[in-house]
C-alpha positions in Angstrom: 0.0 -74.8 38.5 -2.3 -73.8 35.3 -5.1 -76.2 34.5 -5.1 -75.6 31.2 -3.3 -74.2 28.2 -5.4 -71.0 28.5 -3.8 -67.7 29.0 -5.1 -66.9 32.7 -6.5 -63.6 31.1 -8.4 -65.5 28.7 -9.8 -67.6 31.7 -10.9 -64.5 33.7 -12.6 -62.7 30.6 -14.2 -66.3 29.4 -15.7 -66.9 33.2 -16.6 -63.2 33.9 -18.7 -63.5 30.3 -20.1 -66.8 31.1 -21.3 -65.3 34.3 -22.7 -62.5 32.7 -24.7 -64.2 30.6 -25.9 -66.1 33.1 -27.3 -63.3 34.9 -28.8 -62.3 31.7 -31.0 -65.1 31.8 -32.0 -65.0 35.0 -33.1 -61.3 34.9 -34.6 -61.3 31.6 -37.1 -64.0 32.1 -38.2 -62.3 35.8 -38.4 -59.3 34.5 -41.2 -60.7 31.3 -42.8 -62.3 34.4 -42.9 -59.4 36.9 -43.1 -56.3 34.9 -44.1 -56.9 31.2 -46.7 -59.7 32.1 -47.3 -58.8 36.1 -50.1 -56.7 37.4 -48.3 -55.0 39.8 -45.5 -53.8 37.1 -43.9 -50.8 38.7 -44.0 -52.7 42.5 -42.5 -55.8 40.9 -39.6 -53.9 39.6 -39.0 -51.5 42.3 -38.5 -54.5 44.8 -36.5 -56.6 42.1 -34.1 -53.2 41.9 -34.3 -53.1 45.6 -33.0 -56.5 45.8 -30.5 -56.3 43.5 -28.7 -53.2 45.7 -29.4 -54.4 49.0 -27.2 -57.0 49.6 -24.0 -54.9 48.3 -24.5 -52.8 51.4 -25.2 -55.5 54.3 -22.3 -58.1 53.3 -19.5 -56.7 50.7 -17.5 -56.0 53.9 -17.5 -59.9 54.8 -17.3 -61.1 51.5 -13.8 -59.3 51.4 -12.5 -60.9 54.4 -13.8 -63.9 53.4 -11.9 -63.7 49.8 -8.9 -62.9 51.7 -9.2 -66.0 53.8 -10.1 -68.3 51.4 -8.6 -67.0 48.1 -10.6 -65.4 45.1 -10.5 -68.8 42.7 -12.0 -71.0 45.5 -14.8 -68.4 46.3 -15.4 -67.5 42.5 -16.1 -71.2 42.2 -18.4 -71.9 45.0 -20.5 -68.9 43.9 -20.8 -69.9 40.5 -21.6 -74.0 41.4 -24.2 -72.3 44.5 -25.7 -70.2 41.9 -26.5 -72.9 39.3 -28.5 -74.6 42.4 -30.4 -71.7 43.3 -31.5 -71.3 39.1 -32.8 -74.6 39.5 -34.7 -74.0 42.5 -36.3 -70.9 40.8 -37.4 -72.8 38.1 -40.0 -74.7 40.1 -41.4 -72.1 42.0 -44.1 -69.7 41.0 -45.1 -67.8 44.4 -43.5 -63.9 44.3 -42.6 -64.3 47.6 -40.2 -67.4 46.8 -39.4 -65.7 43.5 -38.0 -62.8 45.3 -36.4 -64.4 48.3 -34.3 -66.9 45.4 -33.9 -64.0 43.3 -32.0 -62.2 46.4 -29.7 -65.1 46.8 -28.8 -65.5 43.5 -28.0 -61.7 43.8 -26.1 -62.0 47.2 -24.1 -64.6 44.7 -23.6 -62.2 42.1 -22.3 -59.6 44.3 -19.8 -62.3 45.4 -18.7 -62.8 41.8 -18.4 -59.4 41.2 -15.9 -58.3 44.6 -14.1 -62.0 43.6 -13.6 -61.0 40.3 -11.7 -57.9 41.0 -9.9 -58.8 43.7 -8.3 -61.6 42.0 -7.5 -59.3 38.5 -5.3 -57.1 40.3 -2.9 -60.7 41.8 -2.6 -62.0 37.8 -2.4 -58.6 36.1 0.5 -56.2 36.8 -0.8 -52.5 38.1 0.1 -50.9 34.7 -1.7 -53.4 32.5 -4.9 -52.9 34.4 -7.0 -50.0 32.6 -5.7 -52.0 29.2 -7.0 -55.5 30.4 -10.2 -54.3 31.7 -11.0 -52.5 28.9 -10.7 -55.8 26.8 -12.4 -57.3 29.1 -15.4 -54.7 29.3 -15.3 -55.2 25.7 -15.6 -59.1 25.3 -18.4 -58.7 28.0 -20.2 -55.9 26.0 -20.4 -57.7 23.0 -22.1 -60.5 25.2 -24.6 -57.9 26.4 -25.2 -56.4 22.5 -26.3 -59.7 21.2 -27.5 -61.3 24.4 -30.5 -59.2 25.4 -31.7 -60.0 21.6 -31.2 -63.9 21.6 -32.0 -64.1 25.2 -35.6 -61.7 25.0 -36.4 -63.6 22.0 -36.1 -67.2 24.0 -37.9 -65.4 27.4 -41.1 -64.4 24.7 -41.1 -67.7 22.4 -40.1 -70.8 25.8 -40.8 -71.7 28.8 -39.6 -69.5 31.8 -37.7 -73.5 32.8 -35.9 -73.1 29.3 -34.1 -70.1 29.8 -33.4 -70.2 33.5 -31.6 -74.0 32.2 -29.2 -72.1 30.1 -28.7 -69.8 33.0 -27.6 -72.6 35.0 -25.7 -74.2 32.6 -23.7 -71.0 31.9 -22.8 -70.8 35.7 -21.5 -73.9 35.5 -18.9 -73.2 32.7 -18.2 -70.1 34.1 -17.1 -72.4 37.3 -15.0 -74.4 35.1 -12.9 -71.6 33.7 -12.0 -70.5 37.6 -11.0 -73.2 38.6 -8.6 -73.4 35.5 -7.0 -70.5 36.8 -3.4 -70.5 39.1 -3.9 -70.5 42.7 -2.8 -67.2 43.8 -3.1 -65.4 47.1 -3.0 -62.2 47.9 -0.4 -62.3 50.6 -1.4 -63.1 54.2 -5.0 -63.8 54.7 -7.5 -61.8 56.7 -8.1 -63.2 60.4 -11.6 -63.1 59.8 -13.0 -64.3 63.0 -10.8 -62.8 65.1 -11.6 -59.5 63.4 -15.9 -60.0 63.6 -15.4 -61.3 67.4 -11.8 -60.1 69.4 -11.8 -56.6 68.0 -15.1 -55.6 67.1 -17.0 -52.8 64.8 -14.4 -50.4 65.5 -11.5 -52.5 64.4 -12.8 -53.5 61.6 -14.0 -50.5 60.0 -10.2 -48.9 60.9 -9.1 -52.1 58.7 -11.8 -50.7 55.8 -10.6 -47.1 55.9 -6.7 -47.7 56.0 -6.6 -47.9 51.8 -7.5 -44.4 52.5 -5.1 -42.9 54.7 -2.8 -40.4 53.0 -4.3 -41.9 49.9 -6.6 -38.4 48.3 -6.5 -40.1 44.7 -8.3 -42.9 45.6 -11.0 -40.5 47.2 -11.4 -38.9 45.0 -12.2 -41.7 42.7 -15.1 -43.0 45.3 -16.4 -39.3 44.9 -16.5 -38.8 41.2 -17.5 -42.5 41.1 -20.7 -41.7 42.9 -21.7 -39.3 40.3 -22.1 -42.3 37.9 -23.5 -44.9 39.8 -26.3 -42.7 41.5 -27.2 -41.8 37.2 -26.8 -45.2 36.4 -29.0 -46.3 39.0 -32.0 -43.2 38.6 -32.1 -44.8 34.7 -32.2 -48.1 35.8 -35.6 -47.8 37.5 -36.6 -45.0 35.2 -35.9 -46.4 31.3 -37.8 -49.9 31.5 -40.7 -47.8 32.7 -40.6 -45.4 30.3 -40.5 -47.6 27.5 -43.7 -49.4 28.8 -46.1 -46.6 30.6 -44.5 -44.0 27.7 -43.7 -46.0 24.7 -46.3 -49.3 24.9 -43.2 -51.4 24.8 -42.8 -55.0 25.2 -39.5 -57.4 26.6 -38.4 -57.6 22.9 -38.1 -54.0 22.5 -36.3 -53.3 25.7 -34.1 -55.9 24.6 -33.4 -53.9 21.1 -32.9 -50.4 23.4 -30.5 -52.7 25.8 -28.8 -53.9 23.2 -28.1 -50.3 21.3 -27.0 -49.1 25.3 -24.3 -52.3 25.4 -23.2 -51.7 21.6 -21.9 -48.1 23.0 -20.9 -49.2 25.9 -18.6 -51.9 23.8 -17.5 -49.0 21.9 -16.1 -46.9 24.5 -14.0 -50.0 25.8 -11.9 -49.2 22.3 -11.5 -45.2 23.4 -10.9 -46.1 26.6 -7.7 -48.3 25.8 -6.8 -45.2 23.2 -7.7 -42.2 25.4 -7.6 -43.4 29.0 -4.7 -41.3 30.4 -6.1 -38.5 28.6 -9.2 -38.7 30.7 -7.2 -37.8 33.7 -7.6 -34.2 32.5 -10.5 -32.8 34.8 -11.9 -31.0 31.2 -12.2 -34.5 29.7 -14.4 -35.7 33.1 -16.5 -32.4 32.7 -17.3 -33.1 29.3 -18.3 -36.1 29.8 -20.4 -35.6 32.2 -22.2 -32.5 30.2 -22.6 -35.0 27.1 -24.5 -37.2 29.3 -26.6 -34.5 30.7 -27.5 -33.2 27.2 -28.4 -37.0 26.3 -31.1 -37.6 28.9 -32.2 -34.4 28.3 -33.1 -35.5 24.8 -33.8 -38.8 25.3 -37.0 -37.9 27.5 -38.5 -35.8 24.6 -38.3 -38.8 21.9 -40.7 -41.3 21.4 -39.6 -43.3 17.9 -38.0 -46.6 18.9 -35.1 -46.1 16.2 -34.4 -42.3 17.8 -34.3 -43.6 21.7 -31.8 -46.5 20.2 -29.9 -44.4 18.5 -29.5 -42.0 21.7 -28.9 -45.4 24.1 -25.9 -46.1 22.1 -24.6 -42.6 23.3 -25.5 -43.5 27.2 -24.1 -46.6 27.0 -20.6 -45.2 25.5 -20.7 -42.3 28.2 -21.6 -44.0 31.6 -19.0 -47.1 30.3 -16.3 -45.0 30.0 -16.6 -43.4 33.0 -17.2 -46.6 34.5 -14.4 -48.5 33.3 -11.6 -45.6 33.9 -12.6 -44.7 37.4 -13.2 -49.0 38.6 -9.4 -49.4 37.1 -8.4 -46.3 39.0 -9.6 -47.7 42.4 -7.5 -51.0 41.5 -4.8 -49.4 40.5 -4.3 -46.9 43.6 -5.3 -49.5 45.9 -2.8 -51.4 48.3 -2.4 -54.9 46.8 -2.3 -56.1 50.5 -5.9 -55.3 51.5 -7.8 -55.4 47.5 -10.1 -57.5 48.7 -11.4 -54.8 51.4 -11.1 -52.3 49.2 -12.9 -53.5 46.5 -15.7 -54.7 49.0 -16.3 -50.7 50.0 -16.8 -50.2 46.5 -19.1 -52.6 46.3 -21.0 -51.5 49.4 -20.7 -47.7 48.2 -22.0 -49.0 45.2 -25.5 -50.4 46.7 -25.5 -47.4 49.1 -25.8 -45.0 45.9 -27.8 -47.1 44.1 -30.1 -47.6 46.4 -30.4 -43.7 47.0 -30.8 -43.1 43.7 -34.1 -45.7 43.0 -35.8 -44.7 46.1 -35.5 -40.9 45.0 -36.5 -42.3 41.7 -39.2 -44.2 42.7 -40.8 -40.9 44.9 -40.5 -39.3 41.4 -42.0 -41.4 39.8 -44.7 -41.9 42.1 -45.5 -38.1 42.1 -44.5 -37.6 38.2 -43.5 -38.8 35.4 -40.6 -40.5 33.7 -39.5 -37.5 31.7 -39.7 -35.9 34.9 -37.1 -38.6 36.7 -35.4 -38.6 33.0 -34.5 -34.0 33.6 -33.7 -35.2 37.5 -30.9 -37.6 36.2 -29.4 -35.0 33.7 -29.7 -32.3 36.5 -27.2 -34.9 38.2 -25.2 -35.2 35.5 -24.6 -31.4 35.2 -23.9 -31.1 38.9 -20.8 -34.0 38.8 -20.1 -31.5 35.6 -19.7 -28.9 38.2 -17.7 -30.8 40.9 -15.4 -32.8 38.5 -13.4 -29.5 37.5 -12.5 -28.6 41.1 -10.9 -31.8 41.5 -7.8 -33.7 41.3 -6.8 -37.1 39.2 
């Protein structure tokens, strides 16, 4: 029975932008204290990127049994409240090695709002609705992230480190309230989860991760193409907030401007996509995509103008969401409804598993180069998924 009056699309967009927000806090104000303030700047941010991957490989695969055993809305909500508790914890600690060791668990909770999220879309929204709801709700998100990093850079420089972790908490809370406004729907039967972890073992259960792909090529070829963009999203990720530092003399405030320019095109490819998504089933559409975005880092790493990089970020931004968005509601969509919660939990652990490739070959670059040498690396990616993308099939 609904909680509430609110639409339960509504709820899911409200809570997943609560959330967001949230996270926005918390990273914001450790990333003044570790990178743009710390003496050990790059090491700080490698191991805070490190952490924020690792934990996607190690435990999406029992986070999806779990949400299948206990239902998406009861997890999402225990995430959010346990989240809120480790944000205050945080806020009274000062030692790195607490720091970091908080800041993984808040991550670990992160990762369990993310596989929650989207395995409970896919049980309230029918299959053909999917690409149009999540671009609203990429949208509604993005505009979160275009005015967030501003507001929430702003606080980090002017308050306390306390004060903004407190609105992180508090934001976590609310976005625990809008779950658990939300019908109680399950998936179908739930996932014997200890019987799986102790009576069949490893084999067992990773025959129960790989049968979303048996007879299923579309959906590989998702994962594949899908791969492409997370291992560029993750070489920029390490690579951009040190090259606006070491190249640009930048401070949290700026990023927050160049962040904000990347989520205002992001938000603006949410409206495309809900125009053009079916046409980007057409493999020339993917390639071009792709070639835009090798063209853009290109540029990007010969700029050094705050207004020019913006500019360009806006372009990133629209690129890597669109692709983003498309090929995520793709893997929803060609998924079994039955076992969603697995399969979103290999995406999630194919997600670390790229990102973490792509920021330890980004760190070995940078360590031996430069960031306009990592910047070339990432559009040299970019031109290879050009390549693949036109030999495949949607």
């Amino acid at each position: 029975m609904r909680r509430v009056g609110i639409p339960p699309k509504a709820l899911i967009i409200l809570a997943d932008l609560l959330s967001d927000l949230g996270n926005q806090f918390v990273g914001f104000t450790l990333l003044e204290l570790l990178f743009f303030k710390g003496e050990k700047d790059l090491s700080n941010l490698l191991v805070m990127c490190l952490i924020e991957q690792t934990p996607s490989v190690c435990l999406s695969p029992l986070a999806g049994l779990w949400i299948d055993r206990v239902g998406a809305r009861t997890w999402l909500t225990m995430v959010n409240l346990n989240r809120c508790l480790l944000v205050g914890a945080l806020a009274f600690v000062s030692s790195h090695c607490l720091v970091f060791s908080l800041y993984l668990f808040l991550i670990i909770g992160s990762l369990f709002f993310y596989i929650g999220r989207l395995s409970l879309v896919p049980l309230l929204i029918p299959k053909d609705e999917l690409i149009p709801f999540n671009a609203v709700n990429e949208r509604v998100s993005l505009a979160g992230r275009v005015f967030g990093p501003l507001v929430i850079s702003f606080v980090v420089l002017e308050a306390f480190p306390a004060v903004s972790l407190a609105f992180g908490g508090l934001l976590f809370i609310l976005s625990a309230c809008s779950v658990w406004s939300l019908p109680n729907i399950v998936s179908g039967a739930k996932s014997p989860a200890h019987g799986l972890l102790h009576n069949q073992g490893l084999r067992m259960l990773a025959a129960k991760y790989t049968e979303p792909f048996r007879g299923n090529p579309k959906l590989k070829t998702c994962f594949v193409t899908f791969g492409f963009v997370l291992a560029g999203g993750g070489m920029l990720h390490l690579g951009l907030p040190v090259f606006c530092k070491t190249q640009l003399g930048k401070n949290i405030a700026d990023w927050g401007l160049l962040l904000s320019t990347f989520q205002a095109g992001a938000c603006v490819s949410t409206f495309l996509l809900s125009r053009y998504g079916s046409a980007l089933r057409r493999r020339t559409l993917l390639s071009f995509n792709f070639l835009l975005l090798a063209a853009a880092i290109a540029t990007l790493s010969q700029l050094r103008t705050l207004v020019q990089i913006a500019l360009l970020m806006s372009l990133l931004g629209c690129g890597f969401t669109f692709m983003h968005v498309f090929l995520e509601s793709l893997i929803q969509k060609y998924s079994p409804k039955a076992c969603i919660g697995k399969t979103i939990s290999v995406l999630s652990t194919y997600r670390g598993l790229c990102y973490l490739g792509s920021i330890f070959g980004s760190a070995m670059v940078l360590r031996m180069w430069s960031p306009q040498s990592l910047l070339f690396t990432t559009s040299a990616l970019m031109v290879s998924a050009c390549v693949i993308t036109t030999r495949e099939y949607y």
